[in-house]
C-alpha positions as CSV (number, residue, x, y, z in Angstrom):
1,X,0.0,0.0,0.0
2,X,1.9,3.9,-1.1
3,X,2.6,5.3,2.3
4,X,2.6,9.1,2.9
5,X,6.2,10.3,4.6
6,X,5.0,12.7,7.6
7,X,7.3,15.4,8.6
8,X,9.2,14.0,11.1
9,X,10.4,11.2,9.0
10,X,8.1,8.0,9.4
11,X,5.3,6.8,7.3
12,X,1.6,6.6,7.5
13,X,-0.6,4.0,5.0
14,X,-2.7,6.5,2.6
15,X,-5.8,4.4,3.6
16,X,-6.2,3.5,7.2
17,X,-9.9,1.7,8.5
18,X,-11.9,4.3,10.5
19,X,-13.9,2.3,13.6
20,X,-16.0,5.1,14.7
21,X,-19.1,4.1,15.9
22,X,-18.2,0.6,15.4
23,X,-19.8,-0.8,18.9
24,X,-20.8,-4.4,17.8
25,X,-19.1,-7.4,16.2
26,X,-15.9,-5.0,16.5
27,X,-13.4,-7.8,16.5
28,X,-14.7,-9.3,13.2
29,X,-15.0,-6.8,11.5
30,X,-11.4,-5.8,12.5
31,X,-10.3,-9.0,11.8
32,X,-12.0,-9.1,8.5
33,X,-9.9,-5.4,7.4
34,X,-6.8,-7.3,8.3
35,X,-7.4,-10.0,6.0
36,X,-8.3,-7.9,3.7
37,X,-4.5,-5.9,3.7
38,X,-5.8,-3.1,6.0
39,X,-2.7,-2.7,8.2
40,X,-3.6,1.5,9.1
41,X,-6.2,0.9,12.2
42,X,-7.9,4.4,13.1
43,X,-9.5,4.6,16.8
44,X,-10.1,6.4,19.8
45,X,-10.7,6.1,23.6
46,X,-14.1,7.6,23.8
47,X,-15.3,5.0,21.0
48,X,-14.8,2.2,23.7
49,X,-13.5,-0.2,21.1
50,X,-10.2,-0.1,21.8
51,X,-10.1,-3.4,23.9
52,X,-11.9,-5.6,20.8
53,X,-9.8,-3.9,18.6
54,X,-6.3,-5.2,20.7
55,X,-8.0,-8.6,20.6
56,X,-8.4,-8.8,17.0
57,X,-4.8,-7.1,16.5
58,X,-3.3,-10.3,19.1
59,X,-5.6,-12.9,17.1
60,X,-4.8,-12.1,13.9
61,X,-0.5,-13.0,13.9
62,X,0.4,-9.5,12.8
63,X,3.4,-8.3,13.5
64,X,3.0,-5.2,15.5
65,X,5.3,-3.8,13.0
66,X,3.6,-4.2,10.3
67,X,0.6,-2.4,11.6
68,X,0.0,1.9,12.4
69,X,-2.1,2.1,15.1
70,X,-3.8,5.7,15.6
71,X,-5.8,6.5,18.8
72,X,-6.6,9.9,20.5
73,X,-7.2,11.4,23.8
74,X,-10.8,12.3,24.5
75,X,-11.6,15.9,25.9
76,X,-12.2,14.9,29.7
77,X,-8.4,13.7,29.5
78,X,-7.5,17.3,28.0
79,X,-4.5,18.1,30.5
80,X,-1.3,17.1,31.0
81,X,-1.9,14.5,33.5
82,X,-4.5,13.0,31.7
83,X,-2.9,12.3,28.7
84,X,-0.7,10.0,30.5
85,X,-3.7,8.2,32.1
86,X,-5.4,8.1,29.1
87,X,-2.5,6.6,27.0
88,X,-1.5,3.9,29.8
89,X,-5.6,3.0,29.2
90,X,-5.1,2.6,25.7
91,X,-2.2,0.9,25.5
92,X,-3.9,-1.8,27.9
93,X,-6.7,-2.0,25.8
94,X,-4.8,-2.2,22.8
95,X,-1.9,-4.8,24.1
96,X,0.4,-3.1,22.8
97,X,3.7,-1.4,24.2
98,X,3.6,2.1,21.6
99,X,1.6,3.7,19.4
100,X,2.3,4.9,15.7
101,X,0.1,8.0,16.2
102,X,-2.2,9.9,19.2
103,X,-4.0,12.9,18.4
104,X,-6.2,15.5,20.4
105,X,-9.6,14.4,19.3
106,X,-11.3,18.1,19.8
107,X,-9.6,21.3,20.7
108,X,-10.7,22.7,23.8
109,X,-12.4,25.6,22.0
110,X,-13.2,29.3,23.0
111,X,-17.2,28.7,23.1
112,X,-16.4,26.5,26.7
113,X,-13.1,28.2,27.8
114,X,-11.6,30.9,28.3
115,X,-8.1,29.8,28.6
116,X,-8.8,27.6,25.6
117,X,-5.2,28.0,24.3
118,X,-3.7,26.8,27.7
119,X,-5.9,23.8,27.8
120,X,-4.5,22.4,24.4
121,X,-0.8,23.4,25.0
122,X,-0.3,21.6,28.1
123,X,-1.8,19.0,26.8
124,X,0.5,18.9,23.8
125,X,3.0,19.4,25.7
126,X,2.6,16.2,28.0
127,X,2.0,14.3,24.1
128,X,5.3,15.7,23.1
129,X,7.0,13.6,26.1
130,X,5.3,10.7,25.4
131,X,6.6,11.3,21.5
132,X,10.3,11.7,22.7
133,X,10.1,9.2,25.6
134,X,9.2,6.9,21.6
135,X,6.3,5.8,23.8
136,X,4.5,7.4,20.6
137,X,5.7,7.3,17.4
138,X,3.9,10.3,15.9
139,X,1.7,13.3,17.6
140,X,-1.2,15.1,16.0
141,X,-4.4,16.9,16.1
142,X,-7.7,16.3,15.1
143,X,-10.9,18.5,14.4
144,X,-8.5,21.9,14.7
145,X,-9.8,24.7,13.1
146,X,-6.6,27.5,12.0
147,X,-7.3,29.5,15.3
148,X,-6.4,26.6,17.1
149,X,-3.8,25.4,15.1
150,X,-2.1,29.2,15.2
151,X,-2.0,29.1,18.9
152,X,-0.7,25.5,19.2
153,X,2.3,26.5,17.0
154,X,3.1,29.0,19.3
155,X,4.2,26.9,22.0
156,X,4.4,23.6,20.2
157,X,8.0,21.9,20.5
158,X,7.0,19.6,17.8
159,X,4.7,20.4,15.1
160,X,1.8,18.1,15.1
161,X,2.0,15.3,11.8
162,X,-1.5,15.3,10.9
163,X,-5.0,16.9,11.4
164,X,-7.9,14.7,11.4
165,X,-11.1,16.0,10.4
166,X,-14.0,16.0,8.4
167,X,-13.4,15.7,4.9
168,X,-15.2,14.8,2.2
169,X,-17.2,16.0,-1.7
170,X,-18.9,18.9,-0.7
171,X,-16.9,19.5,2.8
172,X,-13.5,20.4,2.3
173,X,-12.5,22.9,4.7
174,X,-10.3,24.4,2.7
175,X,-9.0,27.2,4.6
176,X,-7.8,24.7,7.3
177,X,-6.7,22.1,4.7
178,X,-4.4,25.2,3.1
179,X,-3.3,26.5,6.7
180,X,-2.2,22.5,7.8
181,X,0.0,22.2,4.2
182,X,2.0,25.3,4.7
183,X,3.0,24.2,8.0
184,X,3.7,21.0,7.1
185,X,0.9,19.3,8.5
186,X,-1.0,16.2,6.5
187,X,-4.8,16.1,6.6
188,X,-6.6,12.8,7.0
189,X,-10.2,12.8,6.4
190,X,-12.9,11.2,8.8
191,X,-16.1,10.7,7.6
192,X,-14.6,10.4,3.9
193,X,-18.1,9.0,2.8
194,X,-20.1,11.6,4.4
195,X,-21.2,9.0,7.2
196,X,-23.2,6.9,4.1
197,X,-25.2,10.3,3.4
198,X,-23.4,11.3,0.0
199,X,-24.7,7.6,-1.2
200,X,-27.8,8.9,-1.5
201,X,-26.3,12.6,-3.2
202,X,-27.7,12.8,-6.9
203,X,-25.0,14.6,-8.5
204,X,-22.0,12.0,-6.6
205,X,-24.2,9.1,-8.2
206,X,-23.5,10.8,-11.9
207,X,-20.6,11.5,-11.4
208,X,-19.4,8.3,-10.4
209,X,-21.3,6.3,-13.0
210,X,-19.5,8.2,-15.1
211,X,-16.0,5.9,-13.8
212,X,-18.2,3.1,-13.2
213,X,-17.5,3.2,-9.7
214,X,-19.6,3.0,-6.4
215,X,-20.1,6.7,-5.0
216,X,-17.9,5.3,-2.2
217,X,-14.9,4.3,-4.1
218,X,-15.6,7.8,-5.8
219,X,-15.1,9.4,-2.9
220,X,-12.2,7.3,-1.5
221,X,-10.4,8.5,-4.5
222,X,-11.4,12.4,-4.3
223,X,-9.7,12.5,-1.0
224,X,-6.5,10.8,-2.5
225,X,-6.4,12.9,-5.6
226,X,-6.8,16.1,-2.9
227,X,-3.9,14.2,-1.1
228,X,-5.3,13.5,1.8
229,X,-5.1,10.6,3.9
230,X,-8.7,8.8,4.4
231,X,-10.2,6.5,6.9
232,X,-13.3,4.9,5.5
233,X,-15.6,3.0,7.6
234,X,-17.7,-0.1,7.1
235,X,-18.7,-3.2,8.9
236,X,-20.1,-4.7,5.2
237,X,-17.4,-7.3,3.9
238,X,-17.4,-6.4,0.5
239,X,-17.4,-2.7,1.3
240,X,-14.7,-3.6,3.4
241,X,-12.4,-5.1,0.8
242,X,-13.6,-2.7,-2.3
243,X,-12.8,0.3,0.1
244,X,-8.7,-0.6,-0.1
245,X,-8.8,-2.7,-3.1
246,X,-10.1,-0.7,-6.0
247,X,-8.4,0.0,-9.3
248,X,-7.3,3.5,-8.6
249,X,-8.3,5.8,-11.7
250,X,-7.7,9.4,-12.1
251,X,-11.2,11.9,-11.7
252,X,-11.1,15.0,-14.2
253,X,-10.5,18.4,-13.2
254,X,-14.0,19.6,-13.5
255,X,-15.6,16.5,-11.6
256,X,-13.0,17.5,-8.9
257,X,-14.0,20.8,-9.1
258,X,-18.1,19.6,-8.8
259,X,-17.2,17.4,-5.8
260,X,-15.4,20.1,-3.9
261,X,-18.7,22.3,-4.8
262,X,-21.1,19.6,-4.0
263,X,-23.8,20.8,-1.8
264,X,-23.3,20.2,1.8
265,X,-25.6,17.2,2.0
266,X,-22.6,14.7,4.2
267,X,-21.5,17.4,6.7
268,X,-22.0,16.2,10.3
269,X,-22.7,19.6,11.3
270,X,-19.9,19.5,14.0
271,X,-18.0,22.8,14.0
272,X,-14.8,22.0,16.5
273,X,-15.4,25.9,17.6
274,X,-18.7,25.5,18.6
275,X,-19.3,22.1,19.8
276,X,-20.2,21.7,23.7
277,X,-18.9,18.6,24.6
């Protein structure tokens, strides 16, 4: 599988398998994406399926080099001291001794704090000793908006690897996309597929009968053509195996330029500044 090099050096597989909201029959359906060649697994502590996942990791023979495992610290564990609960959990749950990647799952944001900015630098800062203690291979954000990526840099030691978030036709958050590139920063894209709700989008369908491809495949591909990184999700077995093995094909500039200027109809309606949780 063609890796993307991060900026400190190591290597992330282009398509990782998101397990967001994946609650039931988690360990075979993990078990199915490593038979399958999936060898990126995407998770997190607040989607309590870190423990199946560790099973199915054990189980399946892999060696734990051979795998990138990605998990992130949930927003009651925003501090510096609860990082280093929170990773000890994981890495439990996980059986593992490291991981290849955490990331702050949400910014502490300026809606529910005033001293926002603090909030996310000490807890990068306890991050960046787990990353030079090799504890963690790689250290990274999700969901931050350019305010919150601005103020990390400020303080930030290491400059984070990746930002997570939503990303997909019609949701490309470009401003944050551009801000993440100039610093260095690769985007990965959750929620690639619009959560199953671009399936259903019209224009996607046209536009991937055109390539007579499934609008999922179709928008696997987008996000690799925008050079992104992208975690779909599914617990079907042949969506499973199509979403890594599909013959990769090249979309047309205009097409790329219609799915960027889809309308809006996969957005989650999450926005990391104004979310209360």
């Amino acid at each position: 599988m063609k890796q993307v090099i991060l900026n400190n050096g190591t290597e992330i597989p282009e398509i990782g398998f998101g397990t967001w909201q994946t609650t039931e029959g988690v360990k075979k359906t993990v078990n199915l994406a490593l038979e399958d060649g999936y060898r990126h697994i995407d998770t997190a502590d607040i989607y309590g399926n870190e423990a199946e996942i560790g099973e199915a990791i054990e189980e399946s023979g892999i060696l734990r080099t051979d795998l990138y495992l990605t998990t992130k610290i949930w927003n009651s564990n925003r501090s510096y001291h609860g990082v280093k609960k929170s990773v000890e959990q994981s890495l439990n749950k996980l059986k593992t001794d490291y991981l290849d990647l955490l990331l702050i799952h949400w910014p502490a944001n300026e809606k529910q704090f005033d001293n926002w900015e603090e909030i996310n630098s000490s807890t990068w800062k306890s991050m960046e000793e787990l990353y030079k203690s090799g504890v963690v291979k790689s250290i990274g954000v999700s969901n931050f908006l350019v305010p919150h990526l601005r103020a990390l840099l400020k303080t930030a030691e290491v400059v984070p690897v990746v930002n997570q978030i939503e990303f997909h036709p019609g949701y490309t958050q470009q401003e944050t996309v551009d801000y993440s590139k100039e610093n260095g920063i690769v985007i990965e894209a959750w929620s690639p597929i619009g959560s199953g709700r671009l399936l259903k989008d019209k224009e996607l369908n046209v536009i991937s009968d055109n390539y007579g491809v499934s609008p999922a495949i179709l928008c696997i591909q987008f996000c690799l053509q925008c050079g992104v990184v992208v975690l779909p999700k599914s617990e079907n077995p042949e969506n499973i195996k199509n979403n890594l093995h599909f013959e990769r094909f090249k979309i047309s500039e205009s097409d790329m330029k219609a799915l960027k200027t889809l309308k809006e109809s996969g957005f989650s309606g999450l926005n990391p500044s104004a979310v209360d949780f």
